[in-house]
C-alpha positions, -999 to +999 in steps of 0.1 A: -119+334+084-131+300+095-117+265+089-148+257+066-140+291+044-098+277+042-112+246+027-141+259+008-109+277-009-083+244-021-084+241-056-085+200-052-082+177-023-048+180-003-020+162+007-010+162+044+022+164+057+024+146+087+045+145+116+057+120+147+025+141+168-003+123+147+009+082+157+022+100+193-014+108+195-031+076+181-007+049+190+009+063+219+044+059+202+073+079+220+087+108+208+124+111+191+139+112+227+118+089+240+124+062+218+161+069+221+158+066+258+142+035+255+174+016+233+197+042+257+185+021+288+184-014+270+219-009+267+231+007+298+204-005+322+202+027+341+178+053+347+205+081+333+214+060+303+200+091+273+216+116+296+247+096+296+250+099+255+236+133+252+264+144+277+288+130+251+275+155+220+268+183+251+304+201+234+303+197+199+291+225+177+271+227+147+256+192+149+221+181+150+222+168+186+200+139+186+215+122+153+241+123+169+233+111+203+213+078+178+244+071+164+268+065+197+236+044+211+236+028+181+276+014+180+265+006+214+236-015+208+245-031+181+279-046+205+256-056+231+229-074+205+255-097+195+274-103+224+239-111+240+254-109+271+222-089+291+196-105+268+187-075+247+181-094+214+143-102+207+132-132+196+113-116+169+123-138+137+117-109+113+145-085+134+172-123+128+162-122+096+169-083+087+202-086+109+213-115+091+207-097+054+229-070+071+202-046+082+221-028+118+203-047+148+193-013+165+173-005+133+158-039+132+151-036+170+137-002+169+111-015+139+102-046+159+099-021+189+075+007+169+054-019+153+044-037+184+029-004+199+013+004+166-024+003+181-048+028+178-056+042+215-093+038+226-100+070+232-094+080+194-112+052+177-136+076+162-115+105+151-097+080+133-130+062+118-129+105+111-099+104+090-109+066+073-140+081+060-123+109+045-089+092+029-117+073+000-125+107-015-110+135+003-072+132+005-047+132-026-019+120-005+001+118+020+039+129+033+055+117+066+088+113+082+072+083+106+083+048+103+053+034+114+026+023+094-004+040+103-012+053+070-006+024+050-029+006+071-055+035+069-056+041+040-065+017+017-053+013-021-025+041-017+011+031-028+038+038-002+069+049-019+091+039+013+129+062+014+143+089-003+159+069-033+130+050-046+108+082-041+134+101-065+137+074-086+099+064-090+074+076-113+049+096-093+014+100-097+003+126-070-024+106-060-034+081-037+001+078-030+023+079+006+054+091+007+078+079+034+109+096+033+129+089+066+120+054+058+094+024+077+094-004+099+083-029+075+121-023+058+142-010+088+176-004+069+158+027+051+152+043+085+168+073+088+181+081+124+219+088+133+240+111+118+252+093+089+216+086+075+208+122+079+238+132+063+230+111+034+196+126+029+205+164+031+228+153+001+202+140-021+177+170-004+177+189-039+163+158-058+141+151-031+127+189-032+125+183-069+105+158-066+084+172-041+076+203-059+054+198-088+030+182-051+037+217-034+024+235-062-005+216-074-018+202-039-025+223-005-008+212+020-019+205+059+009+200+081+000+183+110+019+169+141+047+191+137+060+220+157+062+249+136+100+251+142+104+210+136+138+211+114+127+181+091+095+211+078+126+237+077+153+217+057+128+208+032+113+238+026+141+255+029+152+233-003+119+240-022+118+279-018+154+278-023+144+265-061+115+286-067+112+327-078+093+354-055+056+348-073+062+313-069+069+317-034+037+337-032+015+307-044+025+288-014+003+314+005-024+299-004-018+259-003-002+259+033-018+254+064-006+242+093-022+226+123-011+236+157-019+212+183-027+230+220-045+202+240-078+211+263-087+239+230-125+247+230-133+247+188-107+258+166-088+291+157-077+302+122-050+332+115-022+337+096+015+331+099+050+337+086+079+320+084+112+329+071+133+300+053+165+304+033+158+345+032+121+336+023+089+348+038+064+320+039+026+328+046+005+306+056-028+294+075-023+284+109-053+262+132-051+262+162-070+227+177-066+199+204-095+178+179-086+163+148-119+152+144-126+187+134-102+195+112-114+157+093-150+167+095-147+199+073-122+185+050-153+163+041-164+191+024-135+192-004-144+158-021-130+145-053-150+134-087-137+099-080-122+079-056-085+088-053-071+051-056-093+050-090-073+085-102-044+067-096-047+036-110-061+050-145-027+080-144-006+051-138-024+030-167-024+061-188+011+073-184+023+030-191+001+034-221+017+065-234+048+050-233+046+010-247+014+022-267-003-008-251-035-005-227-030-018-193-047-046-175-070-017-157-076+005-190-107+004-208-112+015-244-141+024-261-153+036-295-171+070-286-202+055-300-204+024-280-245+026-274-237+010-244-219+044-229-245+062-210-244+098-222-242+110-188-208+094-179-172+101-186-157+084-215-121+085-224-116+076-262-080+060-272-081+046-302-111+024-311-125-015-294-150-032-310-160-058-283-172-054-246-183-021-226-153+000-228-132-028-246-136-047-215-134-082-238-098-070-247-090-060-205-089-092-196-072-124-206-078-161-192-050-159-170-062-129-153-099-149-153-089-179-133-064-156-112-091-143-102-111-175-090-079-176-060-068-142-055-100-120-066-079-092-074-101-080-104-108-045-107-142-052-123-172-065-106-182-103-118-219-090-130-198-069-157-170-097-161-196-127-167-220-101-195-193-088-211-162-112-210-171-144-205-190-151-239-160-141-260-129-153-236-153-191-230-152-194-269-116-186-272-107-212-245-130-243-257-160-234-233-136-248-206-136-211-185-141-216-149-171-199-140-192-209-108-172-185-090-188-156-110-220-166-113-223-169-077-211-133-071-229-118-094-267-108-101-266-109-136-285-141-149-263-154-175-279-188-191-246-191-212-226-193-183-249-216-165-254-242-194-213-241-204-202-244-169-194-282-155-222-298-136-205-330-128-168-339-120-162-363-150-167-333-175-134-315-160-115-349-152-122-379-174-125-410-156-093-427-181-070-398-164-080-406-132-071-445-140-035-434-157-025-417-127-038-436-101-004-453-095+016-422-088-010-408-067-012-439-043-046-431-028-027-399-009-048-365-001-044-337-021-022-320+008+000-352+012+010-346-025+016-312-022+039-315+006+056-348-009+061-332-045+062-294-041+097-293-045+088-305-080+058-282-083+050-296-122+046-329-108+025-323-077-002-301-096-004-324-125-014-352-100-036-325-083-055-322-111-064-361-118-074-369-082-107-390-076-141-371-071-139-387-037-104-377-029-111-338-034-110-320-003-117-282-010-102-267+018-073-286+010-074-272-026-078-236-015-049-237+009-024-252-017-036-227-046-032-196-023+003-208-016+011-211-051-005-178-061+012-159-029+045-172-041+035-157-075+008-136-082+012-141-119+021-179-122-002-183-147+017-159-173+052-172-167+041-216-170+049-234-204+016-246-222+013-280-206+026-269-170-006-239-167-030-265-179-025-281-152-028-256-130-057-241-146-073-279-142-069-273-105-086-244-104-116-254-124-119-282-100-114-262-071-144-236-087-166-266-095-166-277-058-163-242-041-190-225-058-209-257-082-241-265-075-229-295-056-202-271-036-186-284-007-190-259+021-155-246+043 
């Protein structure tokens, strides 16, 4: 059987289940001992620090050795960071600022540590282009016990579910979705590395294998960058197949394959192989490879109807609407004889909308419109949002709808748009407001208000908005919107009438000179 004939076989795209081998191989990140050896000798300053600790476990019995061995370097490290006697502390504010919330300072190192080597290696460049091109259509998720952040940063538009807890205690999808269960460097108290941690997650191991097994059984799974023998792929299989009857077992046959790395193989070899967990035979495909790319080349083949991160965002809007009876921000409704529904596409019917392409008139509010204008966060493209949104959500807002920002991204000629929209700065900011406020203003910038009033926010973009045509600096603008939309991504929702009028002033200013006619280039 070749690899091609394995893949022709998956019912859907697969998950991979992937090990500390795959960012060993693309970042060059150590191995479990390695990066204990690393803290080991940070601490100790000598060439025989790991051996040191590992000669401290050397006599106890059943005990997973290198937990262990994490946990006395650990107690260790964590005397020296404070003490700070040999310097070992970074001066990485992120790893003060996780120590002082009471995250452990060797977990907080270690992240610091991992994410600095977090760069893909030259010489793999393109069997990771390899794997981008395929994680759009091609891959339904992923599963890793790494705490870097390779995948996140790969793979664009998946949700990371980061520990064991808020995987368990999550609403899952089963696609487009990573799940990190020993934990990641961007929150180094979930890591899970000495004894205690692991002790903690073979407790909740049954929920986890819960949760993990309506993925097993709908998804094939590719194991890669593990040894077949790796006791993180036993324990958790051994809890699924512990849960599951003989045929079920049997099923598994045909989902699992596993990727054996042997480095200088010519091509690729595919056999079968068994495993016995908790009394359990497990068959499954074994392929034998030293290049990835080879393995990401023929999953091409298996390619799903739409992108993943679109599956995922309408299960998740489906599955909120089945519950509040509401339609999400991302849902669109349609009565099934909309004319405008070609006949050749895929229409979901709840209930009935009488305005817009797929209800699209009722998807999006004004707040989500000038939102928008800062963040451009819209799931819809501005040729579709200016044709079939902006005539209806215009009217219902006085005609005062920012809009130069659409029109200039999109190719649909809209002469509504263009004849409502502001062509001069006295039809946003009447010359009598500019006059009453000129006192409290004082001739300042726009950024010497922000910084002087932000602490009373309501105050500084009121004055924002009333500032003389020649005052307006865009860049200025730009940067103190971002920072109000970073601290807040919905802003808009949460201000009192007169406090978002305001701020939507600002924005149709900022629009008007960004993207006018009479724009005012970065």
């Amino acid at each position: 059987m070749t690899l091609e004939e394995v893949v022709a076989k998956f019912n859907t795209t697969p998950f991979l289940f992937a090990g500390s081998g795959i960012t060993r191989r693309y970042y060059g990140l150590p191995d479990w001992i390695g990066l204990l050896t690393y803290f080991a000798q940070k601490v100790k300053r000598d060439q025989f620090a790991f051996q040191y600790y590992e000669n401290k476990v050397k006599e106890m019995d059943n005990v997973d050795k290198l937990p262990e061995i994490a946990g006395y370097i650990e107690k260790d490290f964590n005397e020296e960071w404070f003490k700070n006697s040999h310097k070992i502390r970074t001066e990485s504010q992120e790893v003060q600022d996780a120590v002082a919330n009471g995250v452990s300072p060797f977990k907080a190192e270690m992240a610091e540590y991992i994410s600095s080597l977090s760069v893909v290696k030259s010489e793999y460049k393109d069997e990771v282009k390899k794997l981008l091109k395929i994680a759009k259509n091609n891959i339904s998720g992923v599963i890793t016990t790494n705490y870097d952040c390779f995948f996140e940063k790969l793979f664009e538009g998946y949700k990371a579910f980061i520990g064991q807890d808020e995987l368990v205690f999550s609403q899952l999808q089963g696609i487009a979705e990573i799940y990190k269960i020993h934990g990641s460097v961007n929150f180094p108290d979930s890591i899970v590395i000495n004894q205690a941690d692991y002790q903690l997650f073979r407790d909740k191991g049954k929920y986890l294998a819960a949760k993990l097994m309506t993925i097993f059984m709908e998804y094939p799974i590719i194991f890669m960058g593990y040894s077949i023998s790796d006791p993180n792929i036993q324990g958790i299989l051994g809890d699924i197949v512990e849960c599951l009857p003989p045929e079920k077992v049997e099923v598994l046959k045909k989902r699992f394959v596993f990727v054996d790395y042997q480095p200088d193989y010519k091509d690729c070899e595919v056999s079968t192989h068994s495993l016995v967990i908790k009394g359990k035979v497990i068959e499954m495909t074994k392929v034998v490879l030293s290049d990835f790319g080879i393995l990401y080349d023929v999953l091409s083949i298996k390619k799903a109807a739409l992108p993943v991160k679109l599956l995922r965002r309408f299960k998740d809007e489906l599955y909120t609407f089945a519950l509040t009876q509401q339609p999400g921000p991302t849902m669109q409704v349609a009565a099934l004889d909309d004319g405008r529904i070609d006949e050749n596409m895929l229409a979901l019917s709840i209930g009935l909308a009488s305005t817009g392409v797929y209800g699209l008139a009722r998807a999006v509010n004004s707040e989500q419109w000038y939102r928008n204008i800062i963040l451009h966060d819209s799931v819809y493209p501005s040729d579709m949002l200016l044709e079939y949104v902006y005539p209806e959500l215009a009217k219902q807002n006085s005609w005062k709808l920012p809009v130069w920002y659409y029109i200039k991204n999109s190719d649909f000629k809209s002469e509504l748009a263009e004849s409502k929209a502001p062509h001069s700065y006295d039809e946003i900011v009447s010359e009598a407001s500019i006059k009453r406020n000129k006192t409290a203003i004082a001739g300042r910038t726009a950024m010497e208000i922000w910084t002087d009033e932000k602490d009373n926010m309501f105050k500084a973009i009121r004055l924002l908005g009333f500032l003389p045509e020649d005052k307006i600096d865009v860049d200025q603008y730009e940067q103190i919107l971002e920072m109000i939309f970073e601290e807040n991504a919905n802003i808009l929702s949460s201000l009192e009438a007169p406090n978002r009028s305001n701020l939507n002033r600002m924005i149709r200013i900022f629009d008007y000179f960004r993207y006018g006619p009479n724009k005012k280039t970065p």
